[in-house]
C-alpha positions, -999 to +999 in steps of 0.1 A: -346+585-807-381+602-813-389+633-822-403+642-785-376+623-769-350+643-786-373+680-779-373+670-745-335+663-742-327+694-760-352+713-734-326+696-708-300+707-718-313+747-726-325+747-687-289+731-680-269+758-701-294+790-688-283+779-654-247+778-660-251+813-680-268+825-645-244+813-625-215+832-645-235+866-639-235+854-604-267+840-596-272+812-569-295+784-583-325+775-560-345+753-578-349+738-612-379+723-628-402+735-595-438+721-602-468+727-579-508+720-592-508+759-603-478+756-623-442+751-628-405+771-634-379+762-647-351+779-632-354+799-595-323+816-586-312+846-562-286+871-564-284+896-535-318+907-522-334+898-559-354+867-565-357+859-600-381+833-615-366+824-648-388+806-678-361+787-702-370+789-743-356+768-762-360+766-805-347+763-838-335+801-834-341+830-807-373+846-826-393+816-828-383+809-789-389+846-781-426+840-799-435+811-780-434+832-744-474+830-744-495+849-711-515+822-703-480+805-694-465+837-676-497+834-653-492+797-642-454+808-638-466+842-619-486+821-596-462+789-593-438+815-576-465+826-553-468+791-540-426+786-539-422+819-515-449+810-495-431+776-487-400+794-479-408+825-454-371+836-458-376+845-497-410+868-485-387+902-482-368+896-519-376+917-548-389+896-572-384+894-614-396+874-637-371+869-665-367+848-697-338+829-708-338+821-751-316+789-765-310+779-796-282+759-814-243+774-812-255+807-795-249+817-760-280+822-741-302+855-748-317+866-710-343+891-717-345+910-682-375+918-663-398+901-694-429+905-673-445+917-646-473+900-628-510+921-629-520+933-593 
């Protein structure tokens, strides 16, 4: 297996085990891997009257995933989950966070809270 194939594979699985540590703080999984032409999420998930739009890092250790959280990424994701509510008129009311969920190897996921908010 190639270098990419086996970055992507880990990637798969990171997404996989963020969602299962989302679901144990009781989360409900929306979508995973939403893409639209502005942009794409990984992980959408709701808990209560909070929608939360969730980026998944995954790397060698938590600080280089952390460092690779760049803004011009956080914008396509801040406008990706403009498009997602405005397909679903039911989510419009939610309060909405923007999180990020760091994975690397033998660690349990790091969820950083709240890691952006969106300019007005």
């Amino acid at each position: 297996m190639g270098k990419k194939q086996t970055a992507e594979k880990f990637g798969r699985f990171a997404e996989s085990l963020a969602a299962w540590s989302l679901r144990l703080k009781g989360y409900r999984i929306l979508a995973r891997g939403f893409r639209c032409r502005v942009g794409e999420i990984d992980i959408i998930a709701r808990r209560g009257s909070l929608l939360v739009f969730v980026e998944v890092k995954a790397r060698r250790n938590i600080a280089e995933a952390a460092e690779s959280v760049r803004p011009r990424q956080t914008g396509r994701i801040t406008r990706a989950s403009s498009v997602f509510v405005q397909g679903r008129p039911s989510l419009d009311g939610l309060d909405q966070r923007f999180d990020v969920i760091l994975v690397s190897p033998w660690r349990w996921p790091v969820h950083l809270v709240d890691a952006w908010r969106p300019e007005s």
